[in-house]
Residue, then its C-alpha position, 0 to 999 in steps of 0.5 A: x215080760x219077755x216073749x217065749x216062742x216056740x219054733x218048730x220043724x218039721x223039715x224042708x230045705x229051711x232048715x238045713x246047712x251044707x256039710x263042710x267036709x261031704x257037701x250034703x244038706x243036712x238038718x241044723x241042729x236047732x238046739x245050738x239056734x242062738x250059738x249059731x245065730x247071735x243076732x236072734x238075740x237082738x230080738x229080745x225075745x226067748x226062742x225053744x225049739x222042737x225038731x220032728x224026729x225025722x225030718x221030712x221033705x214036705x212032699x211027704x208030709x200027711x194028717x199023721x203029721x199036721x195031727x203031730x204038729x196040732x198036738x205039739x202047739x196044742x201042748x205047748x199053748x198056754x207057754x208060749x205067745x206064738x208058735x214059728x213052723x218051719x216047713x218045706x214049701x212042698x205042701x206048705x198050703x195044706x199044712x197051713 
């Protein structure tokens, strides 16, 4: 059986590229995670991504939001072996 993790971000500057032509971080279009990054697939595991709709510095981050990410892995538990949480490193210990 193959393992199935979930990753989810919520945002930070893990989980942003520099735009070419402006220079600017941006978030990465997780969707495209595999395209862009091949050798995931060296870790012979099936990795689907969920992105917070606005991503958010982590200085930001509140109750509302760790509530959000609670019901997503609540949503999500029976389908997945582990959950992967990007997250800036702000207040990534509440979080936690």
């Amino acid at each position: 059986m193959r393992v199935k993790i979930l990753l989810i971000y919520t945002g930070g500057t893990i989980g942003m590229i520099k735009d070419a032509a402006t220079e600017v971080l941006q978030a990465f279009d997780f969707q495209n995670l595999l395209k862009n990054i091949p050798e995931l697939k060296l870790l012979n595991c099936a990795i689907d991504t969920i992105s917070f709709e606005h991503p958010l510095d982590s200085s930001n981050i509140n109750p509302s939001h760790w509530v959000q990410l609670a019901n997503i892995i609540e949503k999500q538990h029976n389908h997945y072996h582990g959950f992967v949480v990007l997250h800036g490193s702000d207040t990534m210990s509440y979080s936690a």
